[in-house]
C-alpha positions as CSV (number, residue, x, y, z in Angstrom):
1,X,0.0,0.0,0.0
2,X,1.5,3.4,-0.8
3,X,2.2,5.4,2.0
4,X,-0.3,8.7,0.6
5,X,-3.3,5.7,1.5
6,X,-1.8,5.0,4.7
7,X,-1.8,8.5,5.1
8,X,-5.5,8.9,4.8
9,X,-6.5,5.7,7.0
10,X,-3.4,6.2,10.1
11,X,-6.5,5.9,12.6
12,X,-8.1,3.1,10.9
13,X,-6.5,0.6,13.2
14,X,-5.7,-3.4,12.6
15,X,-8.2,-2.9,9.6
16,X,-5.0,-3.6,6.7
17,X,-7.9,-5.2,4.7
18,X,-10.5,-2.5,4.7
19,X,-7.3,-0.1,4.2
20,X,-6.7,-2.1,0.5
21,X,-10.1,-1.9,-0.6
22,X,-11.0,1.0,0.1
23,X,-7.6,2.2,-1.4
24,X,-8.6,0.6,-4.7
25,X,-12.2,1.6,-4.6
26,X,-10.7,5.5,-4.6
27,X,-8.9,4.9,-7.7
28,X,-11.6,3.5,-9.4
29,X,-11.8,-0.6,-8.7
30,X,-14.4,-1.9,-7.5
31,X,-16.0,1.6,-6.6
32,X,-20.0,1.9,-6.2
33,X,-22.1,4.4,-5.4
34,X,-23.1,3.0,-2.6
35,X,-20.8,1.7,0.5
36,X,-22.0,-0.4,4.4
37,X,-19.6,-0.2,7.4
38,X,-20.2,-3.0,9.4
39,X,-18.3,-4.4,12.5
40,X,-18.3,-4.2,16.5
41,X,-18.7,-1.0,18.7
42,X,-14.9,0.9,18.2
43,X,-14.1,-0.9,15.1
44,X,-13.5,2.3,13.6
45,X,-16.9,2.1,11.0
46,X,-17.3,6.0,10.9
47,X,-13.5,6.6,11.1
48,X,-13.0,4.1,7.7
49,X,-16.2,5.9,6.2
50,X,-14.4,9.6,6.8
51,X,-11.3,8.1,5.8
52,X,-12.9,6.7,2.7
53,X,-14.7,10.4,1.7
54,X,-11.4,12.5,2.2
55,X,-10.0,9.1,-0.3
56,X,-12.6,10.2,-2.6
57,X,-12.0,13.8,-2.6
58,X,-8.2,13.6,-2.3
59,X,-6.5,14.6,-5.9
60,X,-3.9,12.0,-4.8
61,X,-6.2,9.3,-3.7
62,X,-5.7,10.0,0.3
63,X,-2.6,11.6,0.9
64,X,-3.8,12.7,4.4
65,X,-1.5,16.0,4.1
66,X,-3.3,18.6,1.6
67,X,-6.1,21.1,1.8
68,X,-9.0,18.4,0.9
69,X,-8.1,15.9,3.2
70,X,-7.8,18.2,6.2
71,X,-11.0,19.6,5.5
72,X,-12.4,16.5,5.2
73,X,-11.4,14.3,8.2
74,X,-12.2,17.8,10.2
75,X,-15.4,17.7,8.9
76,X,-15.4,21.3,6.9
77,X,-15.8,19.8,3.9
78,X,-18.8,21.2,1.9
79,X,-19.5,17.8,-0.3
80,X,-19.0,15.6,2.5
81,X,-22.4,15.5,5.1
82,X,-21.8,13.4,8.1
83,X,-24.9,12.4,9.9
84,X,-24.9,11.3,13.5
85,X,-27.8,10.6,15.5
86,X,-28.9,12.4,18.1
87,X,-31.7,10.4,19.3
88,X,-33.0,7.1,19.6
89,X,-33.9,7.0,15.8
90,X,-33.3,8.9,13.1
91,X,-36.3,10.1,11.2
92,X,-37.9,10.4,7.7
93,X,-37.9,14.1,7.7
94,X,-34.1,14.5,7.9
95,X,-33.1,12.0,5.9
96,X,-35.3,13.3,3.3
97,X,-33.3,16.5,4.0
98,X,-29.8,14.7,3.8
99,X,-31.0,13.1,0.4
100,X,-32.2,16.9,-1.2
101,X,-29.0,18.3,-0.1
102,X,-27.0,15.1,-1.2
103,X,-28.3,14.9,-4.8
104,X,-27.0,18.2,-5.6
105,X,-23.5,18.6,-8.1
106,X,-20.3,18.9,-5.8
107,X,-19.0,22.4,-5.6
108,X,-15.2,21.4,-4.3
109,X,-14.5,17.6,-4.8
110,X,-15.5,15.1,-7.3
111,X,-18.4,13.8,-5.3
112,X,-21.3,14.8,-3.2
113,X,-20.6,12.0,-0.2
114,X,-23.4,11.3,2.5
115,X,-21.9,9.7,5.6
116,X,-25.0,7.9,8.0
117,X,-23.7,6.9,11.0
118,X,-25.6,4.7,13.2
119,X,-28.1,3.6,10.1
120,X,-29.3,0.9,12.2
121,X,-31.4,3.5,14.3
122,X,-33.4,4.5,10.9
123,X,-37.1,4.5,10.8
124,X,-39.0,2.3,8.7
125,X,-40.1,5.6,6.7
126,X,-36.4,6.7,6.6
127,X,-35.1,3.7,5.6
128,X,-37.6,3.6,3.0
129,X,-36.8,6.9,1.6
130,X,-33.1,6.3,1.8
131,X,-33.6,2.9,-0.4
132,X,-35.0,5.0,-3.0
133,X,-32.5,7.2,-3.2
134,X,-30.0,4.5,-3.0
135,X,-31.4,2.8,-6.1
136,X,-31.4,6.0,-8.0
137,X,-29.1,7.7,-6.9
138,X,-27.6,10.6,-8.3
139,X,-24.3,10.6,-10.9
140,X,-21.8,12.0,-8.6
141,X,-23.2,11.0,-4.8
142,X,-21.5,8.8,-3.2
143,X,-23.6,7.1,0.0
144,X,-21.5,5.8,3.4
145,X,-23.8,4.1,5.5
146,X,-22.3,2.5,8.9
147,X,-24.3,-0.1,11.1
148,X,-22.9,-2.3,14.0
149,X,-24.6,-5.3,11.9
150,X,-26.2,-6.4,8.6
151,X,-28.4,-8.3,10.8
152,X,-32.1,-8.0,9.2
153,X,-34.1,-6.6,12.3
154,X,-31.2,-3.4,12.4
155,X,-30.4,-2.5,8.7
156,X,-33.1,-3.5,6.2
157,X,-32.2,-6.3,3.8
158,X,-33.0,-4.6,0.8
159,X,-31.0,-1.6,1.9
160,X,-28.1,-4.3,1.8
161,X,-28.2,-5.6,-0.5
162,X,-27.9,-2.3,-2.5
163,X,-24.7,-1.6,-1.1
164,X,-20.9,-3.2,-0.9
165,X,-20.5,-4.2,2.6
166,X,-17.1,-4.0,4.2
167,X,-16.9,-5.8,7.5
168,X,-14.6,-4.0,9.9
169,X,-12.7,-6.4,12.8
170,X,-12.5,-5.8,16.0
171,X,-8.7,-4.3,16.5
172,X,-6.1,-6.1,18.1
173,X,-4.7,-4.7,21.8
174,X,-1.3,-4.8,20.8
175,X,-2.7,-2.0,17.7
176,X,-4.4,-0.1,19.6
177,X,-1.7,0.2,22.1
178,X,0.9,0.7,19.2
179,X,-1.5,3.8,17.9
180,X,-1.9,5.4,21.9
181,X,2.4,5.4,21.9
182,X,2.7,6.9,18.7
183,X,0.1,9.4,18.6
184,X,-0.6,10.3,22.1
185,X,3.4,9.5,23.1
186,X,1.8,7.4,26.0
187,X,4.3,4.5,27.5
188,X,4.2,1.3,26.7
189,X,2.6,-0.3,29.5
190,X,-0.1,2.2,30.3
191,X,-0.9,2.0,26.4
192,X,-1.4,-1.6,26.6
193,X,-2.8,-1.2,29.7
194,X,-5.7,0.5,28.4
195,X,-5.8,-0.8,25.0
196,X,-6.4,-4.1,26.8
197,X,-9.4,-2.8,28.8
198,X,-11.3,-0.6,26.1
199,X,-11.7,-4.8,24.3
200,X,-11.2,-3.5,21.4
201,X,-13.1,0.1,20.9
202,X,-10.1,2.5,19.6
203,X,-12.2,5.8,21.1
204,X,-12.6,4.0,24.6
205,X,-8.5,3.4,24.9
206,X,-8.1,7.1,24.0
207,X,-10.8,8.1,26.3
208,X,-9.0,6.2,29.2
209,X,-5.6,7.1,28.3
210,X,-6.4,11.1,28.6
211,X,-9.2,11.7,30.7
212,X,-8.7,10.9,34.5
213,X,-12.5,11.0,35.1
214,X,-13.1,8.3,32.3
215,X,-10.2,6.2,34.8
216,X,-12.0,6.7,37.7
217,X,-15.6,6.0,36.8
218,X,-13.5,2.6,35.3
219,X,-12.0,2.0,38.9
220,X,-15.3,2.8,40.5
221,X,-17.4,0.0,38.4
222,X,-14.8,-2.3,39.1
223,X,-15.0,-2.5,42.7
224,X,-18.7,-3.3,42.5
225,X,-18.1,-7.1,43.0
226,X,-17.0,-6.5,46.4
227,X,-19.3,-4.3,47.5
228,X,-22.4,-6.3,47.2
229,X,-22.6,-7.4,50.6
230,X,-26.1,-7.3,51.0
231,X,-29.5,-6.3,49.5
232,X,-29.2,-2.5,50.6
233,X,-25.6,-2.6,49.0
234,X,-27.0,-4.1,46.1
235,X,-29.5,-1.0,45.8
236,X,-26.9,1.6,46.8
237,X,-24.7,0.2,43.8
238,X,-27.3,0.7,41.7
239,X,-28.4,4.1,42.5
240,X,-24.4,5.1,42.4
241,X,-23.9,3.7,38.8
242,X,-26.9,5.4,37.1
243,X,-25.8,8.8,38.8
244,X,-22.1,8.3,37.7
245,X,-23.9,7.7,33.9
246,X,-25.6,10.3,33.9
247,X,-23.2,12.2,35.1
248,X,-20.4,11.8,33.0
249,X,-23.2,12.1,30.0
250,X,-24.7,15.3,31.5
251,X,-22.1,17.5,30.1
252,X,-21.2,16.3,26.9
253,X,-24.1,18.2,25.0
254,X,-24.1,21.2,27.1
255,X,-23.0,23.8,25.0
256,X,-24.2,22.2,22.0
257,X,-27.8,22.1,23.3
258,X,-27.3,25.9,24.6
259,X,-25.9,26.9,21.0
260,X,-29.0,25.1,19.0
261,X,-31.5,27.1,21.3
262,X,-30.0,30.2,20.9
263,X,-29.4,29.8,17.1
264,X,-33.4,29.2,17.0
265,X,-34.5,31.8,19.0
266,X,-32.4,34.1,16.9
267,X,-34.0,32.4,13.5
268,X,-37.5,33.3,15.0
269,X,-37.0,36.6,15.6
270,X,-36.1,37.0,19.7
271,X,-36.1,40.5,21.0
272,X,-37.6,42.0,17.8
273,X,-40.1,44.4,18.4
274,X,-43.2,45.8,16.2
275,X,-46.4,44.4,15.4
276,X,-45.5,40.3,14.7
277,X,-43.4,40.3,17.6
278,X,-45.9,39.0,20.0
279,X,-47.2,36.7,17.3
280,X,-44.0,34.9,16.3
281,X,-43.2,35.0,19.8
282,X,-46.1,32.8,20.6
283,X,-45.4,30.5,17.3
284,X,-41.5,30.2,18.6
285,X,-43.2,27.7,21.3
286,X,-43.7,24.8,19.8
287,X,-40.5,25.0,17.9
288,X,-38.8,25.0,20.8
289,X,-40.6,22.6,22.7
290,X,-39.7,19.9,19.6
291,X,-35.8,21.1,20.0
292,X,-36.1,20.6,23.7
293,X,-37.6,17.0,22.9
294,X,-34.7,16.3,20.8
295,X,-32.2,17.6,22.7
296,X,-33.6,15.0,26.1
297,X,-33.7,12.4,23.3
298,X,-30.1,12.7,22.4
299,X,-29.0,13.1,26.2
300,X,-30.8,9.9,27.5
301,X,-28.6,7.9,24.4
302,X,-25.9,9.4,25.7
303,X,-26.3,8.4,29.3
304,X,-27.5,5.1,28.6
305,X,-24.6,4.8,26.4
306,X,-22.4,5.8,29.1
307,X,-24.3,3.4,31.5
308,X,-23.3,0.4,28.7
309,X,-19.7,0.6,28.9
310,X,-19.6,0.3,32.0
311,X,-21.6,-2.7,32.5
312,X,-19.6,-4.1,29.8
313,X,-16.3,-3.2,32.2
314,X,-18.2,-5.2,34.6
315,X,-19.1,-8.5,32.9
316,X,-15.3,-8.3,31.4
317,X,-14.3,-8.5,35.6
318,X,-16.2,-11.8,35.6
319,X,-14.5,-13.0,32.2
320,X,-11.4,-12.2,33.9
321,X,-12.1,-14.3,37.2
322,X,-13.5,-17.1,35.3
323,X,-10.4,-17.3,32.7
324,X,-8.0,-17.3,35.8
325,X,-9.9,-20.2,37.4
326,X,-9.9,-22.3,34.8
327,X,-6.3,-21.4,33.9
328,X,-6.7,-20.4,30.2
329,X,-4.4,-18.9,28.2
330,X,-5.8,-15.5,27.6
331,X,-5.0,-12.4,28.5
332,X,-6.8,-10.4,31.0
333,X,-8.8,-7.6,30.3
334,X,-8.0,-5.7,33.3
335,X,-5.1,-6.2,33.6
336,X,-4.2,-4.2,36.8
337,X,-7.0,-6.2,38.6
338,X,-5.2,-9.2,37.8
339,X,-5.0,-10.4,41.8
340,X,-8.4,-9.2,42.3
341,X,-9.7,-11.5,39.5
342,X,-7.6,-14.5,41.2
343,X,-9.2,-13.9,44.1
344,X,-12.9,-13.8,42.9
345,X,-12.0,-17.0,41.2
346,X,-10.6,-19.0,43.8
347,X,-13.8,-17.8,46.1
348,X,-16.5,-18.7,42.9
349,X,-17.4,-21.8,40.9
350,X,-17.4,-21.8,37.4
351,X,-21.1,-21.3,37.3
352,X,-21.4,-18.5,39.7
353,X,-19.2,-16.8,37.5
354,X,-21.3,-17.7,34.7
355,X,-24.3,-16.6,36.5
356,X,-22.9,-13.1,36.8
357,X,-22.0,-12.5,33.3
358,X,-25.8,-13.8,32.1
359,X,-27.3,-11.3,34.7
360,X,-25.2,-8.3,33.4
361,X,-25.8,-9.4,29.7
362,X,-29.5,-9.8,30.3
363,X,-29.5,-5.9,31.9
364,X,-28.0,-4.7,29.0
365,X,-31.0,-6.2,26.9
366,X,-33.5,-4.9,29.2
367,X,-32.1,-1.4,29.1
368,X,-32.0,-1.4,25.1
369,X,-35.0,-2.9,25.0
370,X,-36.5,0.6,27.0
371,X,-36.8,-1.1,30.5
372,X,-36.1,1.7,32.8
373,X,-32.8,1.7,33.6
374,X,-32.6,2.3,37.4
375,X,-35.2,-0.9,37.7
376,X,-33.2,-3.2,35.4
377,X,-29.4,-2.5,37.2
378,X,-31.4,-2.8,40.4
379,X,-32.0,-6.5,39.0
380,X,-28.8,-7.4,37.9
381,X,-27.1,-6.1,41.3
382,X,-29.3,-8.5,43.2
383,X,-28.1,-11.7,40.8
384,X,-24.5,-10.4,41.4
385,X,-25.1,-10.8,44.9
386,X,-27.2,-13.7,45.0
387,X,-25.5,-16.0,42.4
């Protein structure tokens, strides 16, 4: 692979596959207008799908270094529209607007590129309206969907099979760790340190490697199994991890939220005066009571989000403890909880262990499946205790 691809795809991690043909796609083999990301939470779907546009765009093919593929990967680029979810689900209206806005002729590049993150979470209507403009699509637009699956009941079949699909793996540790050393100049055994304990998600290591609050809300969930001594500890866990969610989600759209309510009260007309002041005034209401809705749409994903990660820190403990005990050769995922691990496994059976794992698994199904949270952790915190 020359080294102006690499260029383009550096971040794309342990993906050398994906890297080639997307490489090849960008000069012209095997290119379609039409492109699913698929592969496990941190895989790096939207990162190869940016990577991929700024390919696209480059005059070199990806060279990573001039004007196009800066503007790209930042995400200023005025022919590439990245769509992220807010919400739950993303609706027909928008996409509708995506498409409109997609089908028109590049101004910059030498494609109009629509990036949909997150497809799975498409309406029936928006997935609908997307398929039709997938199967006529435009001469120059180029579509980049990304979906954890192409399982049926998440991105539709016909949707599918309308587009290449280019399975992304879930990185190796050791990449993951090289990436944290070189990029973020982190040493080598905090890197794999942390590599080891996001499983996997690139975002997760770099999260962990840089922010200390992200480390201590790990260290926190971690100490969970030896808490639960008891049915009120088992509620008091509970309570404690849902407030540490939905605190560490709390800020992350705060200015962003602030910023989108001042940009539409400034869009319908606050602080004018005159005769249709009072009158647009009163109109303003329900458009802002539809952003508000958004806007506690898009923060509950985000807390329930952060609430997933760390039950899957959690059930990774147990993994741990039951992979000492039965003295397999694989490496820990915590690895600085190694003793703790041995301990919980010499003090557990085999199916204790394997009880815990099931309850936090089955939590995490309740919770996506819209059981309220605090109820379904509550749950799972008695199993731990009781199993």
């Amino acid at each position: 692979m020359s080294a102006s691809v690499a260029g383009v795809f550096r971040e794309l991690v342990g993906q050398d596959d994906a890297q080639r043909i997307l490489a090849e796609a960008a000069r012209g083999t095997g290119m379609t207008h039409a492109w699913l990301f698929t592969g496990p939470p941190g895989s790096g779907r939207s990162t190869a799908a940016v990577a991929f546009a700024a390919a696209l765009q480059c005059p070199q093919g990806g060279c990573g270094d001039c004007h196009t593929c800066h503007t790209v990967l930042g995400g200023t680029h005025a022919d590439v529209t990245r769509v992220i979810p807010e919400g739950l689900t993303l609706g027909v209206d928008q996409v509708r607007r995506l498409i409109l806005e997609a089908s028109r002729a590049p101004t910059q590049g030498r494609w109009q590129v629509l990036i949909v993150e997150d497809a799975d979470r498409l309406t029936e209507a928006a997935a609908n309206a997307l398929l039709k403009a997938v199967e006529e699509p435009p001469e120059r637009t180029v579509f980049l969907l990304c979906a954890p699956s192409t399982n049926p009941a998440e991105i539709s079949v016909t949707i599918r099979s309308r587009c290449r699909v280019l399975g992304l793996r879930q990185p190796p540790a050791g990449a993951i760790a090289d990436l944290l050393v070189q990029r973020d100049g982190l040493d080598r055994r905090e890197a794999e340190l942390y590599a080891a304990a996001a499983q996997g998600h690139v975002g997760r290591a770099r999260r962990l490697a840089t922010d200390a609050e992200a480390r201590a809300k790990r260290h926190d969930v971690l100490q969970i199994p030896r808490r639960l001594t008891g049915l009120g500890a088992c509620f008091t866990a509970a309570v404690e991890l849902i407030e540490a969610a939905e605190a560490e989600a709390s800020g992350v759209y705060t200015d962003q939220s602030a910023a989108e309510k001042e940009a539409l009260e400034t869009a319908l007309g606050k602080g004018g005066t005159g005769k249709g002041a009072s009158k647009a005034a009163r109109g303003s209401a329900a458009a802002l009571k539809e952003l508000e809705k958004r806007q506690k749409t898009r923060d509950t994903r985000a807390q329930r989000d952060s609430l997933d990660r760390a039950l899957v820190d959690l059930a990774a403990f147990y993994r741990d403890a039951l992979a000492a005990g039965f003295g397999a050769r694989v490496d820990p995922i915590h690895i600085d909880m190694a003793d703790t691990t041995r301990a919980a496994a010499a003090k557990l059976s085999a199916e204790s262990l394997l009880r815990r794992i099931d309850a936090i698994l089955e939590c995490r199904k309740a919770i996506e499946a819209n059981v309220r949270p605090r109820i379904a952790v509550e749950a799972m915190m008695t199993r731990l205790w009781q199993s």
